[in-house]
C-alpha positions in Angstrom: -16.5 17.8 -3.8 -13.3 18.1 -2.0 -13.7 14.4 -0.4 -14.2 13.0 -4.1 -10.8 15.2 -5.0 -9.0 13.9 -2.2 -9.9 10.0 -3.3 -8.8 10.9 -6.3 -5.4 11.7 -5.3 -4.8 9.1 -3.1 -5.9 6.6 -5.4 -3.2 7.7 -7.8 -0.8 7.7 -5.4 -1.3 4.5 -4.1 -1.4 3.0 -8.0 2.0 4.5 -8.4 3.6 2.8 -5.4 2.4 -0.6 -6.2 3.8 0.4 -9.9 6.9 1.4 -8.8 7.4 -1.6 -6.5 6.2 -4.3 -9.0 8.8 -2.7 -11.2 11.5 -2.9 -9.0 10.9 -6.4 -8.4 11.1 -7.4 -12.3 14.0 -5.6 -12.6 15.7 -7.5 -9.6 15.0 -10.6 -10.3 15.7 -10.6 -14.4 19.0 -12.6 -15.1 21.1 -10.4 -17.1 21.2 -12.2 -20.8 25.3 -12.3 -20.6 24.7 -14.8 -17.6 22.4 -16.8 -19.8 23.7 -20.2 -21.8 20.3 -20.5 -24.3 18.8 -23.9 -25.1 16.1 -24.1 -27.0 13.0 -22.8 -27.2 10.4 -23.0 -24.6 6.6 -22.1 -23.4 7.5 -21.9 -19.8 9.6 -22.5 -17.3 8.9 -25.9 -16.8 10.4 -26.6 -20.6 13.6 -25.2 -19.4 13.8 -27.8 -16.3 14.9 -30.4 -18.7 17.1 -28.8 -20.7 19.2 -26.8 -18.2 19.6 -29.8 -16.0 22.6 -32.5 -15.8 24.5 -33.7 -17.6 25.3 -30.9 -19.6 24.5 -28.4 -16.3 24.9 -29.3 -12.6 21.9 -29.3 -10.2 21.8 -25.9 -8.9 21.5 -24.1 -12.7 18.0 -22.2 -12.7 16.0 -22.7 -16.4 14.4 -19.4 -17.1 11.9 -18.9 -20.1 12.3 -15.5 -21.7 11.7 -13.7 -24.6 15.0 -14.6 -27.3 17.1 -11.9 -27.6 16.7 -12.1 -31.6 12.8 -11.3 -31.1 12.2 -14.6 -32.6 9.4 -16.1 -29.7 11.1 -17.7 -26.1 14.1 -19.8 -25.4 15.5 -21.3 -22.0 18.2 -19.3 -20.6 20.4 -21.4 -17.8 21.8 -19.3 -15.2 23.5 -20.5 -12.4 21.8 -19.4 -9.1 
């Protein structure tokens, strides 16, 4: 009984450090939505290639696909690096 306790716990305890460090990774790689210049809507990332690229951006601008801030499905947000 007191083996099948002690699973228990460390079970939890490893699920809540893989939590808290997936979290923690979200949260550093999210570009804040002030960075962001939209452009159109998108599926995934690969829709934003295109649209954050030159002319209208230079090279190094990143297209992320992210959920539009007016809860109205995704658009590309273009962030510089």
């Amino acid at each position: 009984m007191a083996l099948s306790k002690l699973r228990l716990i460390v079970t939890l305890l490893v699920c809540c450090v893989l939590v808290t460090s997936q979290s923690k990774d979200v949260r550093e790689n999210a570009i804040h939505p002030s960075q962001c210049v939209f452009r159109g809507p998108c599926n995934s990332h690969r829709n934003c290639k295109s649209q954050c690229g030159p002319p209208d951006f230079p090279p190094e601008t990143i297209g992320f696909c992210q959920p539009s801030p007016r809860g109205h499905g995704n658009i590309c947000c273009c962030a510089k690096d």
